[in-house]
Every structure is written in structure tokens, then in C-alpha cells.
N, CA and C atoms of all chains as a GROMACS GRO file, in nm:
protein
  462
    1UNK      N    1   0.086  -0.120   0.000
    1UNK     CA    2   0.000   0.000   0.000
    1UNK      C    3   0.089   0.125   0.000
    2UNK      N    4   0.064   0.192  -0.082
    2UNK     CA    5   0.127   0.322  -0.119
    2UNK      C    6   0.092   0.416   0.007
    3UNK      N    7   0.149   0.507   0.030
    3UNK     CA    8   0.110   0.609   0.166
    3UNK      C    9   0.112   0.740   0.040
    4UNK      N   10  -0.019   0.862   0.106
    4UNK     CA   11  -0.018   0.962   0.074
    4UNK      C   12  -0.065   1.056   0.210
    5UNK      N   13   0.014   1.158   0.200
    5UNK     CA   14   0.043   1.223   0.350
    5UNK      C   15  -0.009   1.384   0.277
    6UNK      N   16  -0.112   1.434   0.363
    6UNK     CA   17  -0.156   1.598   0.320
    6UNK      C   18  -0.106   1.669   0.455
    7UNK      N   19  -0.053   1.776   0.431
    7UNK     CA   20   0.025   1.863   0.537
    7UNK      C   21  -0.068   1.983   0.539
    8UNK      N   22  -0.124   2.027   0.620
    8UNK     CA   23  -0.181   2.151   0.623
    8UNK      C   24  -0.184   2.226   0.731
    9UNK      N   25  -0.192   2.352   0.756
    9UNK     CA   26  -0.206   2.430   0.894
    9UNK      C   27  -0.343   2.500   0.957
   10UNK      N   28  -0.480   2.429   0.898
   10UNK     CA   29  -0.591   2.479   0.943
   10UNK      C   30  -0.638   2.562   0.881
   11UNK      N   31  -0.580   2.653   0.783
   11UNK     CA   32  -0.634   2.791   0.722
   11UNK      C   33  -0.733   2.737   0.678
   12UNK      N   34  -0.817   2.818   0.744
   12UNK     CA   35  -0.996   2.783   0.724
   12UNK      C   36  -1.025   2.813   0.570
   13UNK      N   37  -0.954   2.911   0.447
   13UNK     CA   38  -1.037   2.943   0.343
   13UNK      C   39  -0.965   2.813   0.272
   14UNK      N   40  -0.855   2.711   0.320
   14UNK     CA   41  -0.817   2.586   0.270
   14UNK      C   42  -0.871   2.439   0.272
   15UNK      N   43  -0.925   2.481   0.386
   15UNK     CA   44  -0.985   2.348   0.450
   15UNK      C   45  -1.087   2.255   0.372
   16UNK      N   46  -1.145   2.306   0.314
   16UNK     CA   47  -1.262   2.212   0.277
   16UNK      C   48  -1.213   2.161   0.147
   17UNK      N   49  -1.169   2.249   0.088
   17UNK     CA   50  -1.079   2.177  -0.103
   17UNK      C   51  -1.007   2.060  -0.023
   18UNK      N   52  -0.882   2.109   0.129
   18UNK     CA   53  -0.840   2.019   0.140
   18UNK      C   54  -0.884   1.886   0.162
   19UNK      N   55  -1.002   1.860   0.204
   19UNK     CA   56  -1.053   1.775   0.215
   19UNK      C   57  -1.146   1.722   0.136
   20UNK      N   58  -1.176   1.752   0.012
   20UNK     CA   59  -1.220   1.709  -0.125
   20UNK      C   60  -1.086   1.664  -0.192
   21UNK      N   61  -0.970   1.710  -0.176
   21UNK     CA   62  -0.865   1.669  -0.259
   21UNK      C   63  -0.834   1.493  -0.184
   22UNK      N   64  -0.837   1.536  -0.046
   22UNK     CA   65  -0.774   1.432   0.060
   22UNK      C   66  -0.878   1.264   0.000
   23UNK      N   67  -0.975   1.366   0.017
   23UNK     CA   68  -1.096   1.243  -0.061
   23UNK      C   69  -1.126   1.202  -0.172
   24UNK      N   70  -1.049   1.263  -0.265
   24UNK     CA   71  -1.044   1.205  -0.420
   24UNK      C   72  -0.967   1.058  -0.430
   25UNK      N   73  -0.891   1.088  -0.350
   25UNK     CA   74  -0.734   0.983  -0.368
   25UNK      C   75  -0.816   0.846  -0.360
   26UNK      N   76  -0.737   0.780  -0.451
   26UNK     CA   77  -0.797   0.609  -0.440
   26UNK      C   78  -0.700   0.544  -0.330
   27UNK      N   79  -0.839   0.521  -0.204
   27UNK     CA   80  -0.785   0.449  -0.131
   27UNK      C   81  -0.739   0.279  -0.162
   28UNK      N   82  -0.788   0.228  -0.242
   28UNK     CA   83  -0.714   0.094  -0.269
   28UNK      C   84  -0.628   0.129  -0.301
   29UNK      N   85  -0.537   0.207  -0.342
   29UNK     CA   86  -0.387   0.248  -0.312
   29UNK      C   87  -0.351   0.285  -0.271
   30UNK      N   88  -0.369   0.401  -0.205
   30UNK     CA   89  -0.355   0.470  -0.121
   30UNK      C   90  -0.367   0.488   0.060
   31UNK      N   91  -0.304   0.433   0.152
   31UNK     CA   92  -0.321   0.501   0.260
   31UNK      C   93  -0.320   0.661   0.299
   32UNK      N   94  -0.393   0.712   0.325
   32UNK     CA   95  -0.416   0.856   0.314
   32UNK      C   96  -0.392   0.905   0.476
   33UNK      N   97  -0.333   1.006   0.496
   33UNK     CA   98  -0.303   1.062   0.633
   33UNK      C   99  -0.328   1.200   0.642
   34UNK      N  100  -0.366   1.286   0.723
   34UNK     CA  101  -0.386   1.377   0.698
   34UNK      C  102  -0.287   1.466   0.828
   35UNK      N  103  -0.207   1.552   0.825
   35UNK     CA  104  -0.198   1.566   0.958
   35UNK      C  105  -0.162   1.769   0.905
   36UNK      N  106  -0.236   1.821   1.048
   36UNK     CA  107  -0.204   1.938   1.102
   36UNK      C  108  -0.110   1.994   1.134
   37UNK      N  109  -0.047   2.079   1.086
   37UNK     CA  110   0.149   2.095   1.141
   37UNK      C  111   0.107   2.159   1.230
   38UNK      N  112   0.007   2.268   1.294
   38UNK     CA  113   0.005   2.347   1.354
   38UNK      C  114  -0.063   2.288   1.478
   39UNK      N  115  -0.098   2.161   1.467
   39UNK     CA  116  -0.127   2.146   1.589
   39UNK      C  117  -0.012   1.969   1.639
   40UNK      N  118   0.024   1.933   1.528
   40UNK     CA  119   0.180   1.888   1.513
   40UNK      C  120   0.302   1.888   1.498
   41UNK      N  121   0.346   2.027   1.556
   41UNK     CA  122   0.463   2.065   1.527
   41UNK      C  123   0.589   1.994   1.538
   42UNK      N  124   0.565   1.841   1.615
   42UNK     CA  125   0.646   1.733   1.591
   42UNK      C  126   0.700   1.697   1.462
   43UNK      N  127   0.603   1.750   1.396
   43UNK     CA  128   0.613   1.663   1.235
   43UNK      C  129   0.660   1.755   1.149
   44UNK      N  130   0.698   1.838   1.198
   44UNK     CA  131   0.766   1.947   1.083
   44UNK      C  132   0.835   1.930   1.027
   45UNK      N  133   0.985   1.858   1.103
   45UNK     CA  134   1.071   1.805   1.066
   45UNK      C  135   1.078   1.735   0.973
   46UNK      N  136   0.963   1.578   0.989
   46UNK     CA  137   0.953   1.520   0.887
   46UNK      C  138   0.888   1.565   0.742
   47UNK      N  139   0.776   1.690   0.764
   47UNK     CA  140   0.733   1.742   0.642
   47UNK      C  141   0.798   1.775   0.556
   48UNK      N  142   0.952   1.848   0.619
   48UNK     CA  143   1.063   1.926   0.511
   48UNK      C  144   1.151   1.823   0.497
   49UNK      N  145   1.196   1.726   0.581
   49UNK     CA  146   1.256   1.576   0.513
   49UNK      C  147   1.220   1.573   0.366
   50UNK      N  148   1.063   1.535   0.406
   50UNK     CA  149   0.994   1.482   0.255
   50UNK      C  150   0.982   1.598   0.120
   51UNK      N  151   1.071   1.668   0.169
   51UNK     CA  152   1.068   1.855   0.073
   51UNK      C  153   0.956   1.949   0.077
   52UNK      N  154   0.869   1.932   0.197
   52UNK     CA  155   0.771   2.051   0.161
   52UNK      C  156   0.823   2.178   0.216
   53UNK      N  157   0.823   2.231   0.100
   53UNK     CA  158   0.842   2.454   0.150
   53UNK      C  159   0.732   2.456   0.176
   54UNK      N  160   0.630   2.437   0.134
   54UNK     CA  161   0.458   2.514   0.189
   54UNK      C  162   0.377   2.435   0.193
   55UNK      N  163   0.232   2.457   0.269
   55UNK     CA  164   0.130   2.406   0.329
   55UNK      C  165   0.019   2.472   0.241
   56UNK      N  166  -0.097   2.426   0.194
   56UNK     CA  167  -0.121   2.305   0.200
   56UNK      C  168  -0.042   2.205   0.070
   57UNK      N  169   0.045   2.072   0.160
   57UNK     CA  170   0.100   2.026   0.010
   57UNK      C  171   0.042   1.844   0.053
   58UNK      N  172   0.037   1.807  -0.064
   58UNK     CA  173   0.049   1.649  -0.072
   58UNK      C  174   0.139   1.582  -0.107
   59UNK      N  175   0.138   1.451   0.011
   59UNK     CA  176   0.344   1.397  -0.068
   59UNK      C  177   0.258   1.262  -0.069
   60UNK      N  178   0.287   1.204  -0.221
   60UNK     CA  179   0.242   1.095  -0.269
   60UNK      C  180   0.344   0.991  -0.330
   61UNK      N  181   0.402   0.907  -0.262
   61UNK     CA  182   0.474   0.786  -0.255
   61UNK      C  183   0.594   0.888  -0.268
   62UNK      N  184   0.629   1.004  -0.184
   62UNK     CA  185   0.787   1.049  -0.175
   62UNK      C  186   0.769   1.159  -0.276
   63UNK      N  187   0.676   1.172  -0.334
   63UNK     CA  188   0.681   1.319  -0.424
   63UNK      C  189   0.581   1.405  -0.374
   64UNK      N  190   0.643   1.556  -0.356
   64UNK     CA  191   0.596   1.635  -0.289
   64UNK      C  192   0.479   1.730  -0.379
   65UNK      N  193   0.352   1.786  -0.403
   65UNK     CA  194   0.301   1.845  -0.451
   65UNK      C  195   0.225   1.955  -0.406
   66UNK      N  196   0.329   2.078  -0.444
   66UNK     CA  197   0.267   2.199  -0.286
   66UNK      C  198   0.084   2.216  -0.378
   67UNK      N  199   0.024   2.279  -0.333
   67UNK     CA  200  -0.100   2.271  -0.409
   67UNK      C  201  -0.137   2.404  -0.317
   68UNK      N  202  -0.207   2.518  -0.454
   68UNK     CA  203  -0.225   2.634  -0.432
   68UNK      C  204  -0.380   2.643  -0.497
   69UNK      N  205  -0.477   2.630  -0.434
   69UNK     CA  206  -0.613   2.621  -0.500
   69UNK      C  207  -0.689   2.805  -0.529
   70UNK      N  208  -0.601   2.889  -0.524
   70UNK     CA  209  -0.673   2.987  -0.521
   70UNK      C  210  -0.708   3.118  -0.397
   71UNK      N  211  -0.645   3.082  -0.336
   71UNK     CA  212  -0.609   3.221  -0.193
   71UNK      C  213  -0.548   3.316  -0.225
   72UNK      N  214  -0.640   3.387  -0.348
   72UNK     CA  215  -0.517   3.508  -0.367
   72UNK      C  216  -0.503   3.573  -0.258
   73UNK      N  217  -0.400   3.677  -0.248
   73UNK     CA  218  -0.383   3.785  -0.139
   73UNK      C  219  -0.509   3.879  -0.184
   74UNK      N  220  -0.551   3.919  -0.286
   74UNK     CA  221  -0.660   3.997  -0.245
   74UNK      C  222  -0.806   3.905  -0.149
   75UNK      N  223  -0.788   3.832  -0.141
   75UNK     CA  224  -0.919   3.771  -0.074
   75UNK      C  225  -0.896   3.728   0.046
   76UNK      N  226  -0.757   3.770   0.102
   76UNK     CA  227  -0.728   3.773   0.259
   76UNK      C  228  -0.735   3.955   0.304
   77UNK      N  229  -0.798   4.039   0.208
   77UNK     CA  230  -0.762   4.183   0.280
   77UNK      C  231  -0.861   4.220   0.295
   78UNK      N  232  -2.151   1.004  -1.167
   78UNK     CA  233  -1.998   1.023  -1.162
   78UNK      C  234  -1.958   1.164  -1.167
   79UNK      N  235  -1.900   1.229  -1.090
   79UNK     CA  236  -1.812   1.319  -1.035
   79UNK      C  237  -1.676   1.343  -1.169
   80UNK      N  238  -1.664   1.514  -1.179
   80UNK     CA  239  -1.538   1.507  -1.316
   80UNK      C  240  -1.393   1.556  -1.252
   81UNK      N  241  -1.282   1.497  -1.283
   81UNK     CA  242  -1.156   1.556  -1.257
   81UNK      C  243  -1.089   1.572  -1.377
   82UNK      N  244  -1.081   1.711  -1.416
   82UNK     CA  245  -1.018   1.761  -1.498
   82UNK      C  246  -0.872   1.807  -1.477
   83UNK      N  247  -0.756   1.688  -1.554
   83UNK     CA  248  -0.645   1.760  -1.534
   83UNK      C  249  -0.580   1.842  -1.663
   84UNK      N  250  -0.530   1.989  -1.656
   84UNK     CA  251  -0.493   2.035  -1.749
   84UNK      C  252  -0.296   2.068  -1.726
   85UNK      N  253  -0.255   2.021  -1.793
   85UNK     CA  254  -0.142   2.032  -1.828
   85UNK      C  255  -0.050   2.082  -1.948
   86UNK      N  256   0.052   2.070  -1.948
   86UNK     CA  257   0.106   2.164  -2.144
   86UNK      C  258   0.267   2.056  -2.151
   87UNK      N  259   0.262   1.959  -2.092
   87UNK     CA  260   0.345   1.895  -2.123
   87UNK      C  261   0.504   1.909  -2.033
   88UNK      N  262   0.504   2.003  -1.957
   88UNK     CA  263   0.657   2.016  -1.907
   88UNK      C  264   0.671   1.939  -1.813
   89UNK      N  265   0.803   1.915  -1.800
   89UNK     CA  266   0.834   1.826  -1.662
   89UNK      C  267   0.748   1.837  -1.523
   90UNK      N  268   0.718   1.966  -1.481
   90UNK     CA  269   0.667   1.936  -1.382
   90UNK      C  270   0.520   1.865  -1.417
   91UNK      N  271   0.465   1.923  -1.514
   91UNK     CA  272   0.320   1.910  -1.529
   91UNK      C  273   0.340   1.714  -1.527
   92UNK      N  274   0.424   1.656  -1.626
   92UNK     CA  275   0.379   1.512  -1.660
   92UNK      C  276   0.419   1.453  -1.541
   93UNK      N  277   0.499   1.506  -1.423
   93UNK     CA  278   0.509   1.404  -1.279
   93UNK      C  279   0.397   1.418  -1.198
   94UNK      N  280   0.348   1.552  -1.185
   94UNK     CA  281   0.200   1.552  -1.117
   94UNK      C  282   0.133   1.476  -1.223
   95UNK      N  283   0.100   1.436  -1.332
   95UNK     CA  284   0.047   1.387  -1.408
   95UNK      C  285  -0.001   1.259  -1.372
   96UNK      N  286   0.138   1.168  -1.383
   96UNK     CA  287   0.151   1.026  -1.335
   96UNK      C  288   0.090   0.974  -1.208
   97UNK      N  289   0.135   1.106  -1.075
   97UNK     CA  290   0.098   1.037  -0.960
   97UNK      C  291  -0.021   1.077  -0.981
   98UNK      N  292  -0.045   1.193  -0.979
   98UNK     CA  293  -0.230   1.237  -0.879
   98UNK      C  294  -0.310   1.178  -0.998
   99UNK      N  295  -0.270   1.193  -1.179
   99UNK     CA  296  -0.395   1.121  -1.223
   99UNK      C  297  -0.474   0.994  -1.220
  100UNK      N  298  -0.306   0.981  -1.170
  100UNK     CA  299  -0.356   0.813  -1.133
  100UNK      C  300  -0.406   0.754  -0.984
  101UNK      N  301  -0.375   0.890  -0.901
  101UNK     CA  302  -0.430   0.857  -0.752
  101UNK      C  303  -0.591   0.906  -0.737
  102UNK      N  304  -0.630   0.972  -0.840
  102UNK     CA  305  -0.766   0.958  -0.782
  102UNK      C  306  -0.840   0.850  -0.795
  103UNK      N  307  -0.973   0.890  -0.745
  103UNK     CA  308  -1.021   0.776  -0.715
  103UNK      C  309  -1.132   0.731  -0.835
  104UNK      N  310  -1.105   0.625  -0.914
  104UNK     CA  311  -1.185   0.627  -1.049
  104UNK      C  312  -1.364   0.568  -1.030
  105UNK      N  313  -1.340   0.520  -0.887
  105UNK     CA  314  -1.475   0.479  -0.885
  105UNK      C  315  -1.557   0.622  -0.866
  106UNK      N  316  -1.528   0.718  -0.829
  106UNK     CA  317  -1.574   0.849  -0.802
  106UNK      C  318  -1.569   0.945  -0.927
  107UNK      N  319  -1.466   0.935  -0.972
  107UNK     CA  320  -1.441   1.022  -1.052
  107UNK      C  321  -1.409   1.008  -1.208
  108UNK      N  322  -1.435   1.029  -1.310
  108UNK     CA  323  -1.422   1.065  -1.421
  108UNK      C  324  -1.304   1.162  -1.459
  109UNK      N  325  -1.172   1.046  -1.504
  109UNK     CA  326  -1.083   1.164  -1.504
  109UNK      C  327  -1.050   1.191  -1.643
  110UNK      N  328  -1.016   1.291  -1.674
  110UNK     CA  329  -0.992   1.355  -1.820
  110UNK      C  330  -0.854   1.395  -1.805
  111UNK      N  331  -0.748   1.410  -1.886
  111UNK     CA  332  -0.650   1.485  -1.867
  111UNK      C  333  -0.614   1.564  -1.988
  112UNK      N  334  -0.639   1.692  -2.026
  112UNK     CA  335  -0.598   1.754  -2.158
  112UNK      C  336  -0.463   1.860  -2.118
  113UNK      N  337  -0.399   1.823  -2.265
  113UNK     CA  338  -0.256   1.903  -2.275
  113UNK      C  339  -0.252   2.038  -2.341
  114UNK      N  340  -0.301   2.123  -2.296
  114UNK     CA  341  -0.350   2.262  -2.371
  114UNK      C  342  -0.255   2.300  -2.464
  115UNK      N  343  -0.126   2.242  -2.460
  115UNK     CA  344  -0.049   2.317  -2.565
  115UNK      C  345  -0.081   2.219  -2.702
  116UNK      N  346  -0.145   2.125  -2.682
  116UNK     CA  347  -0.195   2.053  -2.792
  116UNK      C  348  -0.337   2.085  -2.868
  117UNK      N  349  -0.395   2.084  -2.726
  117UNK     CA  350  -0.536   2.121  -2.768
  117UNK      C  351  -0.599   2.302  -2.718
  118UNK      N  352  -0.536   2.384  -2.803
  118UNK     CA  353  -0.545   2.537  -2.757
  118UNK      C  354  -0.689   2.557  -2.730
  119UNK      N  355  -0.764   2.480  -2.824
  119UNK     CA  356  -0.930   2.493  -2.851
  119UNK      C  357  -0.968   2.528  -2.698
  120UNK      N  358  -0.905   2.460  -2.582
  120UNK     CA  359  -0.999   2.454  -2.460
  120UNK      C  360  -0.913   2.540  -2.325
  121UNK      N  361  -0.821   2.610  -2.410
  121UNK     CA  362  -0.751   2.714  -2.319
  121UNK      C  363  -0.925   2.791  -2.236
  122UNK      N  364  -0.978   2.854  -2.348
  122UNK     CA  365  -1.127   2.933  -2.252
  122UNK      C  366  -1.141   2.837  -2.173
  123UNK      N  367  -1.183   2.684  -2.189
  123UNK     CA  368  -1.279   2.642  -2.098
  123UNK      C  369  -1.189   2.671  -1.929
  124UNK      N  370  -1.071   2.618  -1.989
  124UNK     CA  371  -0.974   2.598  -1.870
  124UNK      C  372  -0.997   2.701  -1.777
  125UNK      N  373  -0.945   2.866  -1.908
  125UNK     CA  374  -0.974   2.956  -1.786
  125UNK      C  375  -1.115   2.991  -1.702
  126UNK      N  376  -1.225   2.933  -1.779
  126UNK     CA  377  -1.371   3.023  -1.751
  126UNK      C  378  -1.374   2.904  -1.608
  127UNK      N  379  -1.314   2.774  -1.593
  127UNK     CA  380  -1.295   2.676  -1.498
  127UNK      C  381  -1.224   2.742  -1.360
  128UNK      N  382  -1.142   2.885  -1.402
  128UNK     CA  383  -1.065   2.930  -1.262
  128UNK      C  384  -0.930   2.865  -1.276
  129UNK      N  385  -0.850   2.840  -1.358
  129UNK     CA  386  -0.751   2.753  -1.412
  129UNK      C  387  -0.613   2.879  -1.419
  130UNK      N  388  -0.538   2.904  -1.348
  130UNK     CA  389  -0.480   3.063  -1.361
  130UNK      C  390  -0.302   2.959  -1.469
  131UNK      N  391  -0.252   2.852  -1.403
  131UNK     CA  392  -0.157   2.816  -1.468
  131UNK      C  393  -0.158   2.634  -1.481
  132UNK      N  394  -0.069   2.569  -1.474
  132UNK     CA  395  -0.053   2.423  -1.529
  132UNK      C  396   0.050   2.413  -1.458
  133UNK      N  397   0.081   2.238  -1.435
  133UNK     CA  398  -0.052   2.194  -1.409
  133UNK      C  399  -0.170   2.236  -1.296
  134UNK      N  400  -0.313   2.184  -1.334
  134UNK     CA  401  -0.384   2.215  -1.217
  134UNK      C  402  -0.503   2.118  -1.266
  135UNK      N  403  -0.564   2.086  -1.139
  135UNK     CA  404  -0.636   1.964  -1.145
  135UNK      C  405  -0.806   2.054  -1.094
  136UNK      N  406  -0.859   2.024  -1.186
  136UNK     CA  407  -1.045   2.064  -1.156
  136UNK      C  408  -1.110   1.966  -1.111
  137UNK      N  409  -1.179   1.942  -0.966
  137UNK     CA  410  -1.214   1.833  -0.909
  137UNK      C  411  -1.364   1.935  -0.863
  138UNK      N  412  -1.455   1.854  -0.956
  138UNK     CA  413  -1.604   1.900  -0.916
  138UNK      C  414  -1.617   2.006  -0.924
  139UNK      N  415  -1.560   2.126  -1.064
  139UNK     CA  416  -1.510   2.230  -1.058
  139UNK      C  417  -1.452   2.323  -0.968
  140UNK      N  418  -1.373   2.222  -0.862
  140UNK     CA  419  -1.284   2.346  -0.754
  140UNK      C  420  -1.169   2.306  -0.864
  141UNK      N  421  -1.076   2.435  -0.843
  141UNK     CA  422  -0.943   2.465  -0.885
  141UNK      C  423  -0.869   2.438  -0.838
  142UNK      N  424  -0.751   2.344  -0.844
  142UNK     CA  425  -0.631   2.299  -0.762
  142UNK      C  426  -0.503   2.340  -0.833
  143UNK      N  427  -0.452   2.440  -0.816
  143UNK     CA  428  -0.316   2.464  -0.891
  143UNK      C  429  -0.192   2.411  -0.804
  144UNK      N  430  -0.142   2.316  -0.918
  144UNK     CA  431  -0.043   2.230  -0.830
  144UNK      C  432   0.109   2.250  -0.875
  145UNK      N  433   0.210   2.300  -0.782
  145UNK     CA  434   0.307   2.350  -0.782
  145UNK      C  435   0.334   2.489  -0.915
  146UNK      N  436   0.416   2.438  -1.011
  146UNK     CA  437   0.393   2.577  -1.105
  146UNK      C  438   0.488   2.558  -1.221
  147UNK      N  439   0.443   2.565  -1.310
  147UNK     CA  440   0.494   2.490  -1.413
  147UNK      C  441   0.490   2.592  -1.537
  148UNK      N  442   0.372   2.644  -1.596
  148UNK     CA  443   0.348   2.738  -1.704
  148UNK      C  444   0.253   2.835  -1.695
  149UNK      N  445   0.208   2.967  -1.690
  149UNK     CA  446   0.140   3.017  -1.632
  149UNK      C  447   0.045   3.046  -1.794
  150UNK      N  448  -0.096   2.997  -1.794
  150UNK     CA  449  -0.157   3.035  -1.884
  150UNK      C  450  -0.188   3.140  -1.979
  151UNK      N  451  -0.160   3.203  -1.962
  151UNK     CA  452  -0.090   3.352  -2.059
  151UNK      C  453  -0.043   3.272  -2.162
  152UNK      N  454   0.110   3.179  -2.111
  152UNK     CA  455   0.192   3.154  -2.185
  152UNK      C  456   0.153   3.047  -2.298
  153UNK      N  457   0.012   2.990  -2.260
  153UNK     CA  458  -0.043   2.900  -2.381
  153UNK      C  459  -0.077   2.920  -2.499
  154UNK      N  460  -0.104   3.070  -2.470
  154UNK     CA  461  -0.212   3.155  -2.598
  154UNK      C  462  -0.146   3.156  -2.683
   0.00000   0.00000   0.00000
């Protein structure tokens, strides 16, 4: 079974894609994990092991995919 | 059935997100398509009227997922 790991920090205008994306994935291949850095800051370490610069990203069998759905800066002001 | 639209233009980054995530979703859910806009220009509009700003990026139930950064759609036209 393949592992796919989503890294995210809670940003609420992320959350819900993230979890339509998290839920696309075919679980007959996929073990899917989801974890919070911000409320895991244990795992940080391992997030940038696996190469993530930014949140929200997906690392799927060791490849990292930062994923930017649309938060421009004008829609945080 | 549910649509995942992946649009890509062929560059390295685009065909490794390609491989993993087109093939990690989940097909019992989803209907996946994958078009190469620098092949098929015809559907540059749809892409953008989809919220599609660059490539690759994956349309899941028409949300927008722009995944890492590869060609910025301008550059298709």
C-alpha cells in the first residue's frame, strides 16, 4: 500500500478543497493521512525531510506536490 | 460520476503531477480527463472560464487545484 500524506495548517479558506482533494485519492492504493502541522509541530521536521516549503501540500509515494487552489492575497484583505 | 479535470502543457513538472495524482484519484468516483493545452489550444477558454490561472492544475467537481507551477496560462495563448 502506497502512503499519501496531506500537510496543512488549518487555514480555514483551505480546509474544505483540502478535504475534497484528501478524498479524491484512491484508497485501494492509497493510505491517506492527513496531519495538522500546527497542531503537530512534531512533524515538521519530517514534512521538510519529505521537501515541503509550503502548506497546503500532498506527498504521494515520496513526491511532494505543494498545491495552491486559489487564496489570492486579495481575498485575505 | 463526479469530473476531474487535469490540465497540463506537457513540461516536466506538469507530466510528474500527471503520473501520480492522475492516477491517484479515485476512479470509482471520478471521471478523469487529462488535456494538454499546448496541444489542444481549442480549450484554453474552458480551462480559464474553470478558474484555471496556470498548469498543471487539477479541476475536481469544478474546484481549482493549482499544483506546484509549471506554465502560467498567458503563456499558452
Amino acid at each position: 500500500m502506497r502512503t499519501a500524506i496531506f500537510y496543512h495548517a488549518g487555514c480555514p479558506v483551505c480546509l474544505g478543497a483540502e478535504q475534497m482533494l484528501a478524498d479524491g485519492i484512491d484508497r485501494s492504493k492509497y493510505r491517506v493521512e492527513v496531519v495538522h502541522l500546527g497542531e503537530h509541530a512534531d512533524r515538521v521536521a519530517e514534512a521538510e525531510a519529505a521537501g515541503v516549503k509550503s502548506v497546503p501540500a500532498l506527498v504521494l509515494n515520496d513526491q511532494v506536490f505543494h498545491i495552491n487552489f486559489g487564496a489570492s492575497i486579495d481575498a485575505l484583505k
